[in-house]
Structures are given as structure tokens and as C-alpha cells.
Wavefront OBJ file of the C-alpha trace (Angstrom):
o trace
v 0.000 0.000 0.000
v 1.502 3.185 -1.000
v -0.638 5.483 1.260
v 1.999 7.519 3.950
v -0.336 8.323 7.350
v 0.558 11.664 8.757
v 3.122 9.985 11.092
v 5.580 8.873 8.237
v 6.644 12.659 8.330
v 7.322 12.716 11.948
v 9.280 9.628 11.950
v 11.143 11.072 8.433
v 11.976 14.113 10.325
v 13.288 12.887 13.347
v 15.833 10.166 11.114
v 16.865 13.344 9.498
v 18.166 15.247 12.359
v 21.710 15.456 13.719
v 21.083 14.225 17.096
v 21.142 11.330 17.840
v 18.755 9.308 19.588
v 17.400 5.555 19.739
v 13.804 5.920 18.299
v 11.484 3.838 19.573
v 7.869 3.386 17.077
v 5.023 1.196 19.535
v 1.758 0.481 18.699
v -0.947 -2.013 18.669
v -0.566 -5.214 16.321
v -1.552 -4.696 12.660
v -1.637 -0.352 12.816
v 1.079 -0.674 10.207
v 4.342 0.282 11.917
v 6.464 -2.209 9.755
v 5.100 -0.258 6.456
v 5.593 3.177 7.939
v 9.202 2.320 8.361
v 9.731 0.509 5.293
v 8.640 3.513 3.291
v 10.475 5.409 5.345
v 14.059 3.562 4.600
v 12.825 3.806 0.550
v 12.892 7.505 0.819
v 15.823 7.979 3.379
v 18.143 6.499 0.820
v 21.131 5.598 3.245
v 22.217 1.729 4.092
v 20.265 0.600 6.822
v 19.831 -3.301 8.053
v 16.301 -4.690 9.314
v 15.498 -7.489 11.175
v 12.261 -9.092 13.256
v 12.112 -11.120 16.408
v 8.450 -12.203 15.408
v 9.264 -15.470 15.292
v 7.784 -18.875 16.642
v 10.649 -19.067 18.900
v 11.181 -16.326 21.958
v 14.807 -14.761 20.081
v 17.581 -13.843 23.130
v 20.098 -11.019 23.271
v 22.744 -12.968 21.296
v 20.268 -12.068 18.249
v 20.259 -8.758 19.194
v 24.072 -8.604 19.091
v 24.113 -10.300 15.594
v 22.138 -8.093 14.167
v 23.829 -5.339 15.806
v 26.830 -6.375 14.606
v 25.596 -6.428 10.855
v 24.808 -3.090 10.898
v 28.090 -2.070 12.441
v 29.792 -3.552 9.807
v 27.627 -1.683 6.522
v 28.552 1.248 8.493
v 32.759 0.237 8.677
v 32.918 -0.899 5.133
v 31.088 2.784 3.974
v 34.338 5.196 2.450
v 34.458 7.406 4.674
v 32.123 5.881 7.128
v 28.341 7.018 6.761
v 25.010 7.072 8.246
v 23.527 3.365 8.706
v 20.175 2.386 10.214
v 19.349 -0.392 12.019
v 15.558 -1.524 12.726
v 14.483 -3.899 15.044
v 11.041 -4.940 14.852
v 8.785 -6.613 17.731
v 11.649 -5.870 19.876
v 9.515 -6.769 22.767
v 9.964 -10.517 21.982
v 13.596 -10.343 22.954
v 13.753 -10.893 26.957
v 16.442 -8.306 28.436
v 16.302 -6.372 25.727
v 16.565 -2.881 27.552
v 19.940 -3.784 28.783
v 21.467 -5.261 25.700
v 20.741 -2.357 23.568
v 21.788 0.318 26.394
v 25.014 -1.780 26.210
v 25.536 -1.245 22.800
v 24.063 1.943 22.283
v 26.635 3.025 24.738
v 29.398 1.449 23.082
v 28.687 3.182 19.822
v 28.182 6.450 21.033
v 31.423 6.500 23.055
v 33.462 5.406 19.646
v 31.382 8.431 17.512
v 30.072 5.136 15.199
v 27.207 7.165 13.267
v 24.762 4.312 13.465
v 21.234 5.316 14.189
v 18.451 2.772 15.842
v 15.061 2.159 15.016
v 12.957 -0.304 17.777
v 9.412 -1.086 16.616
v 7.312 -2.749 18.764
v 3.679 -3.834 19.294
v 3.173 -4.364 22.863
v 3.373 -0.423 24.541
v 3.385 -1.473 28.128
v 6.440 -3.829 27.465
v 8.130 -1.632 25.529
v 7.461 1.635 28.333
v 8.983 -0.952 30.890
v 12.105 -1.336 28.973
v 12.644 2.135 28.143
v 12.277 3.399 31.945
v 14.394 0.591 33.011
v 17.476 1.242 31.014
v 17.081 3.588 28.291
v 16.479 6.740 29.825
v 17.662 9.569 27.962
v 18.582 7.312 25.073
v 15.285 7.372 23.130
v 12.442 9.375 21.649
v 9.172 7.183 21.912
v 6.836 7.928 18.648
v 2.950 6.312 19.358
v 1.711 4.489 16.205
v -1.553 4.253 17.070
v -5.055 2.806 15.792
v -5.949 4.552 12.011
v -8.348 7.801 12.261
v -11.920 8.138 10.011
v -8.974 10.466 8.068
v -6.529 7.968 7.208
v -8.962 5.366 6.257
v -10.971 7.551 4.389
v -8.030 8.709 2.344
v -6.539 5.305 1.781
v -9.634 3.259 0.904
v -12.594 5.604 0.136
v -14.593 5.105 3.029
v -17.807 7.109 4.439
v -17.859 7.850 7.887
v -20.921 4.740 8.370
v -18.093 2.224 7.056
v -15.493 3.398 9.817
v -17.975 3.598 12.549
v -18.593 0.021 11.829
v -15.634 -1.988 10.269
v -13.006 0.470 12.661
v -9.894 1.285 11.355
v -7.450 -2.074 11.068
v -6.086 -1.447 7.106
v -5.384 -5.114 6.862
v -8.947 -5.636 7.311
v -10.223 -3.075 4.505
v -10.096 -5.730 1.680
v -12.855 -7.675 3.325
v -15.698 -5.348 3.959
v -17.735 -6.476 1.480
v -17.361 -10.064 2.505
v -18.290 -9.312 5.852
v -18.204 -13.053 7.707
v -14.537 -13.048 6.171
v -14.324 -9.768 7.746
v -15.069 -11.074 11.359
v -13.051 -14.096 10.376
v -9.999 -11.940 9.870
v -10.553 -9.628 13.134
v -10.857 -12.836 15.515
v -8.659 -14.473 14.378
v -5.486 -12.516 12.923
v -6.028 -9.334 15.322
v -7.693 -10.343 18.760
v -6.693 -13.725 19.173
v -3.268 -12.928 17.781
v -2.865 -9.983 20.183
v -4.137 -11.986 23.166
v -2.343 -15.195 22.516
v 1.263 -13.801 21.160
v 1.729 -10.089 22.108
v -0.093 -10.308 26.169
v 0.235 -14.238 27.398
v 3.010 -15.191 25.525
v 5.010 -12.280 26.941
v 3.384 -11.501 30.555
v 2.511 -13.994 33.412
v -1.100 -14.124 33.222
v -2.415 -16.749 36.194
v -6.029 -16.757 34.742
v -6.065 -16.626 30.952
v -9.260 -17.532 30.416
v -10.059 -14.570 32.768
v -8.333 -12.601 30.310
v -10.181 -13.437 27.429
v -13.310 -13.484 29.193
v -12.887 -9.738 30.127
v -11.984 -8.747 27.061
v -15.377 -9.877 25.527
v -17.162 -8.348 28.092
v -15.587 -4.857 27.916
v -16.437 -5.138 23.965
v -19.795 -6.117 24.831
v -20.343 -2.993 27.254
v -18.097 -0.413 25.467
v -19.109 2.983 26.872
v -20.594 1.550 29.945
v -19.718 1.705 33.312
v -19.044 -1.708 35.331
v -17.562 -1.470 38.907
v -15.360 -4.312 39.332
v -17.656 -6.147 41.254
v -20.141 -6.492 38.817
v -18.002 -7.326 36.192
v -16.604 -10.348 38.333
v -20.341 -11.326 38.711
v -20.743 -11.038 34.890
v -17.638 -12.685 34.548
v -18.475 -15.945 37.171
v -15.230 -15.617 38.487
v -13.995 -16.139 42.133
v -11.169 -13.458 41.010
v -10.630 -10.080 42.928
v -10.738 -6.854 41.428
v -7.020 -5.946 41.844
v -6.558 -8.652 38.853
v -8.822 -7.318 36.799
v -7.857 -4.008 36.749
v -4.235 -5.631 35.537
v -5.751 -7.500 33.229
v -7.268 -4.243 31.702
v -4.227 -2.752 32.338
v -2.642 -5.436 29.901
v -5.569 -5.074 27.226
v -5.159 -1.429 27.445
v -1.352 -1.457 26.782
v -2.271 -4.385 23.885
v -4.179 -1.460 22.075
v -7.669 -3.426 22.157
v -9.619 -2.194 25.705
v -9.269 0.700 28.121
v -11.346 1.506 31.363
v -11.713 5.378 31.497
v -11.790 6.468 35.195
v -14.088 8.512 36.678
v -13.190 12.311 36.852
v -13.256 13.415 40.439
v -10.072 16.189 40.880
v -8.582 13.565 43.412
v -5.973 10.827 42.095
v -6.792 8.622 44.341
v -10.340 7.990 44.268
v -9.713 8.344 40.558
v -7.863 5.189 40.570
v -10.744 3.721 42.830
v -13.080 4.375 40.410
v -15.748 2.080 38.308
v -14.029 2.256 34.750
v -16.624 2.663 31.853
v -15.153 0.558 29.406
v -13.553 1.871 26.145
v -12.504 -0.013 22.824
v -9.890 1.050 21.409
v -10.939 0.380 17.819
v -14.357 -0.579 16.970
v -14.098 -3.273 14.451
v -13.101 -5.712 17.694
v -17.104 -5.195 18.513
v -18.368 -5.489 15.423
v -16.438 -8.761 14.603
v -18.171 -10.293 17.825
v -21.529 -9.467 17.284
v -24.181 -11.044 15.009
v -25.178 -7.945 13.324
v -24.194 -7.085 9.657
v -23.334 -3.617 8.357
v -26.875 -2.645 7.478
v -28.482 -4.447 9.925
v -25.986 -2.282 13.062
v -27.531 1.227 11.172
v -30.792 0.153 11.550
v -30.726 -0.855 15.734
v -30.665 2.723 16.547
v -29.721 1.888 20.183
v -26.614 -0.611 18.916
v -25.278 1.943 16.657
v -25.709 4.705 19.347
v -23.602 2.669 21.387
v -20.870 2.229 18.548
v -20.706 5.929 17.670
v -20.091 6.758 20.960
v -17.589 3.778 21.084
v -16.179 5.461 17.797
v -16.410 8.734 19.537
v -14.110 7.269 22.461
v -11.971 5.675 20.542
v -10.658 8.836 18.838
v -10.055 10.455 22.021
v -8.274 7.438 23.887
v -6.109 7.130 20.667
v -5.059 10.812 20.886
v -4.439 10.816 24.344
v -1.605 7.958 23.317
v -0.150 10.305 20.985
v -0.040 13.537 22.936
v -0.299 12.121 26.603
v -3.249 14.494 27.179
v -6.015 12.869 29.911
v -9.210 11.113 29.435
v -11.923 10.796 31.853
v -15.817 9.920 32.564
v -18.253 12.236 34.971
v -21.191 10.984 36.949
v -22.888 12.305 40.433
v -26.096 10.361 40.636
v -28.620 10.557 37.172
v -26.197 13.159 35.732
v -23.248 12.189 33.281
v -20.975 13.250 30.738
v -19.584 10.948 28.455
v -15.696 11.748 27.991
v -14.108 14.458 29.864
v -11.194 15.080 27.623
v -8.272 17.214 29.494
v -5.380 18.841 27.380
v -2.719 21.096 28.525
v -4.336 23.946 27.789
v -8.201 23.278 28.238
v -10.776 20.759 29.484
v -13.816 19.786 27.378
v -16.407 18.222 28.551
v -18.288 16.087 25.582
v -21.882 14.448 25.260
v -22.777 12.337 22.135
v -25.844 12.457 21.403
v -26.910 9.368 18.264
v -28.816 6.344 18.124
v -29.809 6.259 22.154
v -32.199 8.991 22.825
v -31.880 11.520 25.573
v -33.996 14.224 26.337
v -31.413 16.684 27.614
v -27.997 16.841 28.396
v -27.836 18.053 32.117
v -24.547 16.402 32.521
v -22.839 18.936 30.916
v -24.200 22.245 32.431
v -23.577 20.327 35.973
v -19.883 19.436 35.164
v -19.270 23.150 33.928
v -19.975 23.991 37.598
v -17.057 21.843 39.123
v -15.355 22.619 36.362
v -15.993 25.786 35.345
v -12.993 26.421 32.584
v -13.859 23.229 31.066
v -15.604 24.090 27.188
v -18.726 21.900 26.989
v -19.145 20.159 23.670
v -22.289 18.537 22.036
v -22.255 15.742 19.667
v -24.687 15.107 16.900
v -28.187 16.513 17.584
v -28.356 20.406 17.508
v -24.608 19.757 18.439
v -21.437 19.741 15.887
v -22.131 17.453 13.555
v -20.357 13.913 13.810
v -18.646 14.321 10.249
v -16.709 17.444 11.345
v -15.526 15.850 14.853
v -14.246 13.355 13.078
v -12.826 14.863 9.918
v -11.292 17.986 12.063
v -8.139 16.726 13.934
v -7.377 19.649 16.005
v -11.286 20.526 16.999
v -10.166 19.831 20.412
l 1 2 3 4 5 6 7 8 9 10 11 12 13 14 15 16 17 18 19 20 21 22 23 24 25 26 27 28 29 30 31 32 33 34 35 36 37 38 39 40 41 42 43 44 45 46 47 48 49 50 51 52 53 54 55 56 57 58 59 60 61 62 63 64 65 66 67 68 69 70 71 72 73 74 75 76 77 78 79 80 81 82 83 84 85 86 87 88 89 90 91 92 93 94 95 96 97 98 99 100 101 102 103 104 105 106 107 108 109 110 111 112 113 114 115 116 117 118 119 120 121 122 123 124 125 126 127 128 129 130 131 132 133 134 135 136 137 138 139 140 141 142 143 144 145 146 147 148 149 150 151 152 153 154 155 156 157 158 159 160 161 162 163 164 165 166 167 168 169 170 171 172 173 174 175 176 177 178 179 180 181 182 183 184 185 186 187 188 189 190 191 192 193 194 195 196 197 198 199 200 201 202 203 204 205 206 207 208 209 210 211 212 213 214 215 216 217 218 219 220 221 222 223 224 225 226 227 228 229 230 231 232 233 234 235 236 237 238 239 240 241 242 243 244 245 246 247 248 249 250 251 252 253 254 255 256 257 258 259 260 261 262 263 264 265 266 267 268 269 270 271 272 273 274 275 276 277 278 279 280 281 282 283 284 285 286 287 288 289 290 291 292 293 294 295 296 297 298 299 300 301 302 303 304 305 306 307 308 309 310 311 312 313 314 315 316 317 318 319 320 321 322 323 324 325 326 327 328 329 330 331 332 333 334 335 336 337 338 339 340 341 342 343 344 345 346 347 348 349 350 351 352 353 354 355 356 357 358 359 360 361 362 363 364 365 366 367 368 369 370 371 372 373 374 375 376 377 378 379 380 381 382 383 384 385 386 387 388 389 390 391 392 393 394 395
């Protein structure tokens, strides 16, 4: 595919400067990171050596030495010596591998070798571990995250219908109009992929089943709020809620399910809080339910409750890429949907499709707790869905 996201520049950019630091692309399974930086060595146009630890077998840090080494030496045998880059994809795979590229970053940067390092990887929470482990001040981390209404809309021609539905996996675009081969490819390539090789393979998970089980739960009640002893009763577990909350910690960090917290002003009771649950990318409900395309559109209810999955989405993914907040509000029968917090202002959104409500008190009662937060309105008299999603810096 030759379509370049909007990140390709950023990453070109930063490959292009001077300085020199290990950067570090993460991102969910199947978002495209190993295209991004294959177009981006076309255009660089300077010797560079890539290699991939996704491999049936767990790879150690003797591979990442070899392949180390193999750049090192394109780099000597250059007249005079010139700029090489080395990739390393699903560097996650590799146990220890914080240390063993700190070691040889180190080494290279005390003998002025002008080799610059790429590490790709598809499990975020791994890769944040490593990098605050041993890599400090080594490395500039670049989110790939989940493809925008935008980029899929550019690339393959979608309306804004097709992306609320069918999400935004580009691997999965081909098979929209064969829709069971659609789900097919979701369950099997992206969620049981993701579950099986990038969280259980990699992390000790006690209860895996538990896992799993949570995962199709917090698809089934995207955008609803479950305190953790409810879901344990949905769930017909004897577990305790300080494992589930890891195990959404793990989903989150996977790319595929997020609880939002409540917004209170306090940390603490934040943390304490019933999470609504948020998918990350709304194809992983639609390839677990029974409902078609045409058939979603026409529940009004079920495809209120994926726009404002959609709707989340968006705003979880951003808050990857600029590390900006994301919240819910409720006191009593009041609510707002997402309380989205930026540097520089707080907005407080309702969506309004699909499930009906009369008013919207939630948002004229959060102003007053809040009262520099900018209240937003979505669909209804509000701004209409098609700009939210087709204006990237609305907010």
C-alpha cells in the first residue's frame, strides 16, 4: 500500500536530524508500523539493516548482538564511514532487551560510530517498561496508534458509516464487502493474535481464560460503566478486582480495551473508580456481534452505542499520541460521556446518536465543578459527527 499516514513525516523528520537518539515506534498489532518504516528507509536512501524477532521461537540477546553487529559492519565498510540504520522490529519478543541495547548503544556512542536505531514494537506497556528501566535519555518514543476516520478515508474511500462500523485495522479493509470473512480476519489474525502472542506469551497471566473473558465483556459494554464487582459477577469468576484491573491494564497497553476512570479532581479515588469501558478500535465489537453492516444502522440503540464507542476511541487514541487525559463524569442521574483534558483546556463532551436523551444536564452540571472546562455537544443540535471526526485539532 503506498498510502503515507501523517506519522511517516514525523518519523522522516526525526531520522533526518543530527542528534542522535534511539527511536522507539510502539503500537498495537496490525496499525502498520512495519510499512511506515519501510517507506520510510525507501525515501531515506542511506544503508540501513532490518530485522524481526516475530518469530515462533522467543529470540535472546545474542540475536540482538548479531544483528547489531551487521549493521556495524555496513557502516565500517562505507568510504568514509556514513550514516547506517538499524531496525528492530517486535523488539519486545527479545527478553532483556533494555539492557542489551543500552550496552551497545553506549558502546557506539562513546566510539562516535554514526549508526542510528530504530525499535518497533507492538506491545506499549512492554516496551514503556524497557525504556524506563534502562534507556532513559537514550530514546524518543513515537505512538503508532489505531488509524483515524482520516486515514482510512483517504486510503480506501470510506464514508464515515463504514469506519464507525468496520473500525480502522487497514489489513482488514479488503474484506468489507465479505463481511463473515471480515469477522473471520478480526478474531482471528487481530484479537486472538494480540491476546495469545503479544499479552500471554510475553506476561505472566495466572487466569487466561479470565483474560479473554474480560476482554469480551468490555467489547460487549463499550461505553458503559461496570464497577469491578459487577463485572466479576458477569464474569463468574472467584477473582478479585485488583486482577482485573491488571488485566485491563494489559488489554489497554495491547491497544484493544481501556477503562476510562471517573473524573473526580482527586488521584486517588480516581484510581478507585468504576471504569466505563472503552474499545480502542471498533471493528473488535463489530467482529463479535451477530449484526451485519446494514443491519448495526438500523438498531438505533446498537449503533448509538458504537458511535459513541467510535467517539471514544478517537479520544483514547489521541491521548496515546499527545499524553493528554481522558476521563468519565457521573454524580447520581447526571453524566458526561468523555471528559477530555489537554494542557491547555478541558472539554467536557456528550454524544448524542442512536440512544435517545432528552437533555444533556450532565454537561451544564460538570461546567460547575469545572468551570474552565468548554462543553461540547455531539450530533443533535450539536457539531455534527462528520466534522468531529474529519477535524483533527477541533479539540
Amino acid at each position: 500500500m503506498s498510502f503515507k499516514r501523517p506519522i511517516y513525516q514525523k518519523v522522516m523528520n526525526r531520522l533526518h536530524e543530527k542528534r542522535k537518539f534511539i527511536q522507539v515506534l510502539s503500537g498495537p498489532r496490525q496499525v502498520g508500523k512495519t510499512s511506515l518504516i519501510r517507506q520510510v528507509l525507501q525515501n531515506l536512501h542511506v544503508p540501513f539493516h532490518y530485522a524481526s524477532a516475530d518469530s515462533p521461537t522467543i529470540e535472546d540477546f545474542h540475536w540482538i548482538n548479531q544483528q547489531w553487529e551487521i549493521a556495524r559492519t555496513i557502516c565500517k565498510q562505507t568510504s568514509p564511514m556514513q550514516e547506517v540504520i538499524l531496525v528492530l522490529d517486535e523488539i519486545q519478543k527479545v527478553p532483556d532487551w533494555s539492557d542489551a541495547v543500552k550496552t551497545l548503544w553506549d558502546e557506539d556512542t562513546f566510539s562516535d560510530l554514526p549508526l542510528k536505531v530504530v525499535l518497533l514494537g507492538s506491545s506499549p506497556l512492554l516496551i514503556q517498561q524497557g525504556l524506563n528501566e534502562s534507556l532513559a535519555g537514550r530514546f524518543e518514543l513515537i505512538p503508532i496508534t489505531h488509524w483515524s476516520y482520516i486515514e482510512m478515508r483517504d486510503a480506501f474511500d470510506w464514508s464515515l458509516d463504514q469506519y464507525i462500523y468496520f473500525g480502522g485495522y487497514p489489513g482488514a479493509a479488503d474484506h468489507i464487502h465479505d463481511e463473515d470473512r471480515f469477522k473471520d480476519y478480526v478474531l482471528h489474525s487481530l484479537i486472538e493474535t494480540t491476546i495469545s502472542r503479544d499479552i500471554l506469551l510475553m506476561v505472566r497471566v495466572d487466569k487466561p481464560a479470565l483474560l479473554r473473558r474480560l476482554f469480551h465483556l468490555g467489547a460487549m459494554y463499550s461505553g458503559q460503566i461496570l464497577s469491578y464487582h459487577k463485572m466479576l459477577g458477569q464474569l463468574h469468576d472467584a477473582g478479585n478486582a485488583t486482577t482485573l484491573a491488571h488485566y485491563l491494564d494489559l488489554l489497554a497497553g495491547a491497544g484493544m480495551l481501556m477503562g476510562i476512570p471517573k473524573y473526580t479532581g482527586n488521584m486517588i479515588r480516581q484510581k478507585a473508580s468504576s471504569p466505563k469501558f472503552q474499545i480502542l478500535n471498533t471493528a473488535l465489537i463489530s467482529a463479535q456481534n451477530n449484526y451485519y453492516f446494514e443491519e448495526a444502522k438500523k438498531d438505533t440503540q446498537y449503533w448509538g452505542r458504537l458511535v459513541e464507542s467510535a467517539v471514544g476511541a478517537l479520544l483514547a487514541n489521541r491521548c496515546r499520541e499527545t499524553n493528554d487525559e481522558l476521563y468519565y463524569w457521573r454524580e447520581r442521574n447526571k453524566e458526561v460521556d468523555f471528559v477530555f483534558c489537554s494542557r491547555h483546556q478541558t472539554f467536557a463532551i456528550e454524544v448524542k446518536s442512536g440512544i435517545k436523551k432528552d437533555a444533556v444536564p450532565g454537561l451544564s452540571e460538570f461546567s460547575k465543578i469545572a468551570d474552565s472546562c468548554k462543553p461540547l455537544l455531539l450530533g443533535g443540535n450539536g457539531m455534527s459527527l462528520f466534522d468531529f471526526f474529519t477535524m483533527p485539532n477541533i479539540l
